[in-house]
N, C-alpha and C positions, 0 to 999 in steps of 0.2 A: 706365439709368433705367427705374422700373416706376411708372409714375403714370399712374392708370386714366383721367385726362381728356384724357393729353397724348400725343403720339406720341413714337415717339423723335425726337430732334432730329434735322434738317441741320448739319454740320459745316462749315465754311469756315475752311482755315487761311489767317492774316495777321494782318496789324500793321493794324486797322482803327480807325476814330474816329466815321463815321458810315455808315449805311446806308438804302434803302428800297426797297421791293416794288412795280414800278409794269408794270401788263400781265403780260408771259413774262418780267418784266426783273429783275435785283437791281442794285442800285446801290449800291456800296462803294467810299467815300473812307478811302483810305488816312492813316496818318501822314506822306509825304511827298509828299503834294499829289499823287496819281493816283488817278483815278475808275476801277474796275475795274465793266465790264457782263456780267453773267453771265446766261445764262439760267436762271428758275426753275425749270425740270422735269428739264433735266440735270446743270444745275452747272457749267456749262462756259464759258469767259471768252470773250465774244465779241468785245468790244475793251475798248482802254485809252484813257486821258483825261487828260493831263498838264495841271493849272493852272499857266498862267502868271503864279505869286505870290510874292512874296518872303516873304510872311505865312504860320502854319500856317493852311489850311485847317479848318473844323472839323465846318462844317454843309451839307449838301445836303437838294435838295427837289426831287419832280416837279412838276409841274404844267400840265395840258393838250399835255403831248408834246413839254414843253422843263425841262431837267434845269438849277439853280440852284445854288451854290456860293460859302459864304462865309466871309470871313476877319477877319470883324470892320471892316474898311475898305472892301470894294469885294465887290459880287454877278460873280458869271463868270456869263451866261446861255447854254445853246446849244442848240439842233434836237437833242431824242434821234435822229431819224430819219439828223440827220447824223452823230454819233458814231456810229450803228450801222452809217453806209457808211462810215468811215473817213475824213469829212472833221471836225477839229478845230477849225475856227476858228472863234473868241469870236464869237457873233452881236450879245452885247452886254457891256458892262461899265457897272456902276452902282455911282460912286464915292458911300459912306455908310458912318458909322464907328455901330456899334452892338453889341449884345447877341448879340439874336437877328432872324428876320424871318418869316415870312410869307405866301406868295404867297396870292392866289385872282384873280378873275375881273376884275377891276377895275386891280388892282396890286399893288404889294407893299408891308406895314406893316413897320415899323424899330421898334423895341423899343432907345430910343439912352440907356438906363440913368438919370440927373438929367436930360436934351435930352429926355425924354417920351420920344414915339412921331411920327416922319414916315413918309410918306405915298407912295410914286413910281406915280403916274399915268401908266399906261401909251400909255392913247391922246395924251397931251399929254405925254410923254417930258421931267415935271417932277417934281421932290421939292415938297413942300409939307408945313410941320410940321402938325401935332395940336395947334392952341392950347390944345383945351379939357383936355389933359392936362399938369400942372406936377406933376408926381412922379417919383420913379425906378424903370423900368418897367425889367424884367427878363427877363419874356416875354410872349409875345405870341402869339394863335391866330387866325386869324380865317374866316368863312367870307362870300360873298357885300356881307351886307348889316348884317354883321354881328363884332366884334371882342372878344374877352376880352382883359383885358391887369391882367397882375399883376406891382404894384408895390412900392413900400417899404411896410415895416411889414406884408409881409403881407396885403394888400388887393387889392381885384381891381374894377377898374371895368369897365364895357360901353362900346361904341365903335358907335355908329350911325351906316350911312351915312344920306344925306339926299341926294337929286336936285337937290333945291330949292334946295341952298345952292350959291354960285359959289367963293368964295372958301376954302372948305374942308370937302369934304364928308362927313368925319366929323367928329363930334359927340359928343361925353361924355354918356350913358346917365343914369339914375341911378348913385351907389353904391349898388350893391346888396348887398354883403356886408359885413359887420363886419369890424376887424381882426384879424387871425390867422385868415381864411379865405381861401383860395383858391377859385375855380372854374374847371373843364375844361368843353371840349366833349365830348360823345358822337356827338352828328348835330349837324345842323344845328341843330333844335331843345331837344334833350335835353344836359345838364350833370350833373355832380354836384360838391358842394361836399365840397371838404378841409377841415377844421377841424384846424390844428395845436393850437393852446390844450387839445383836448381828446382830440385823438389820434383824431380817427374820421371818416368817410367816409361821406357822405350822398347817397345819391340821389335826386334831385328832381325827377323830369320826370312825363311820361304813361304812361310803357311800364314804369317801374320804380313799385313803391312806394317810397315813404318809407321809408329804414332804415339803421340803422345797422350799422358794423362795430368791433368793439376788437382786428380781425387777433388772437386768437388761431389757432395756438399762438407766434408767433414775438412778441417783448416788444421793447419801442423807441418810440425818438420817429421822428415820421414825417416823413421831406426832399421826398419827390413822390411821385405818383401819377396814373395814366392808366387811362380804360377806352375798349372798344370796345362794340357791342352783344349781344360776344360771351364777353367776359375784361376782367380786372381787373389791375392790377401797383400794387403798394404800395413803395415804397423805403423802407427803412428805415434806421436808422443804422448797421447791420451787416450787411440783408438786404435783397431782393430776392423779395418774393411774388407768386405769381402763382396765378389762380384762375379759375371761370368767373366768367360777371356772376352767374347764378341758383347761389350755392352750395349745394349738395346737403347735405354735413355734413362733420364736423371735418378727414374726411381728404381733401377733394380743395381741397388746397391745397398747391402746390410752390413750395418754401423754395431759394432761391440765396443762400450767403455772398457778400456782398462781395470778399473777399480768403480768401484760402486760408489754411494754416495759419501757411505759410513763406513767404506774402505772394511768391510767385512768378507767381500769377496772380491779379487783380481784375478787378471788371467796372470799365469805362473810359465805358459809356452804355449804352443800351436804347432801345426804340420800340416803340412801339403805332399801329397804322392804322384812327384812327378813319374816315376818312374816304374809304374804300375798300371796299366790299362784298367785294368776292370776297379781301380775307385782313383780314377783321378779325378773326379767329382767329388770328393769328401775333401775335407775339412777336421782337424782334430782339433779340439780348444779347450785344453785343459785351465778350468778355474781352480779357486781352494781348495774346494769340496767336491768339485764334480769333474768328470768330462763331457762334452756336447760335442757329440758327432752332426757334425751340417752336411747335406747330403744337394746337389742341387737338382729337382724336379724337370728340369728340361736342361737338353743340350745345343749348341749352338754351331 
């Protein structure tokens, strides 16, 4: 690979489904339910993590120096500090059947598809639904005080917490997007708006102007999209683009097929760490067999 923004990749062979960059650490969930901890700077497996699930596995998350693990029915919670001395056992299990979820500071939000979005309150070691959401919520982001969650039809509502309220401390936002928009986070404060209807990508905060993209050169309708405050990744219906956030001009945009020719390898998922200073510059891209870490060589 010769692409002037990007380094060459890191290589990681396996049969991977999800992964994240958190500290010196990489964290890869396998296809049959083992968390493999590798260090970032040698590539070397420092330990393993067998889920006790009868479910596939799919999704993992850090957060605050405990590692999250979900299978659609039940969160695996545990001490990184413990996996990394060799002690495995579940610190917690949080029975919830959903989509997707969430952690931050507060607890973790459930994204439970038609069920809205529930709640589990950590310091009160309870679930509590999201009245003020009646739609079927798909995913789900949230930070602090605050929650993105895109739903049916394409639409994306805000989730505010609220102190003040006892009985359930998030709270439905305005809608603030039209149908067939989504919105991401960038930070905490900054977002940019998807617009499928019209195929283009809008940034809308303080640090960015206003503008759009039609992702030439690669043509398609567009499935997701993530940035950092450093890069950009478009999915498309066949492709997988990646760019800085400040693009410079036509060529410093790298184009991943979907699937190969003879459909022997595809990508399986991807990640972007918005919320992470020190690699918001990466890139995760898990294909069949491998994962490729894209790192980008200069910043903008």
């Amino acid at each position: 690979m010769s692409i002037r923004f990007l380094k060459e990749p890191t290589v990681i062979q396996g049969s991977f489904v999800d992964s994240i960059i958190y500290g010196n650490y990489i964290f890869l969930l396998t296809d049959n339910n083992f968390v493999e901890i590798r260090s970032s700077k040698k590539n070397t497996v420092i330990s393993t993590l067998e889920i006790p699930s009868n479910e596939f596995c799919y999704s993992l998350e850090v957060y605050n120096y405990n590692l999250y693990i979900y299978d659609g029915y039940k969160i695996y919670s545990y001490s990184v500090k413990d996996v990394l001395n060799k002690h495995k056992e579940t610190s917690k299990r949080i029975d919830q059947i959903g989509y997707n979820f969430s952690v931050n500071s507060r607890g973790i939000l459930f994204a439970e598809g038609m069920n809205g979005v529930s709640f589990y309150n950590q310091k009160e070691n309870k679930i509590k639904k999201v009245d003020s959401i009646e739609c079927e919520v798909q995913d789900i982001d949230s930070r602090p005080n605050r929650a993105l969650c895109n739903s049916d039809f394409n639409t994306s509502y805000t989730l505010i917490y609220k102190d003040n309220i006892l009985e359930n401390n998030w709270v439905k936002g305005k809608q603030d997007f039209e149908n067939g928009q989504l919105i991401k986070y960038i930070t905490n404060s900054k977002f940019f708006i998807l617009d499928k209807r019209e195929n283009m990508l809008t940034y809308n905060n303080d640090q960015f102007p206003k503008e759009q993209f039609s992702f030439y050169p690669v043509k398609g309708a567009i499935v997701d999209a993530a940035a950092t405050e450093k890069l950009r990744v478009i999915e498309l219906e066949n492709n997988l683009v990646i760019s800085p956030s400040r693009q410079i001009g036509d060529e410093d945009w790298y184009n991943i097929n979907m699937s190969d020719e003879n459909n022997k390898s595809e990508v399986i998922n991807w990640k972007v760490f918005p919320k992470s200073k020190a690699y918001s510059e990466q890139v995760h891209v898990i294909k069949t067999n491998q994962l490729e870490i894209l790192t980008l060589s200069q910043t903008n």
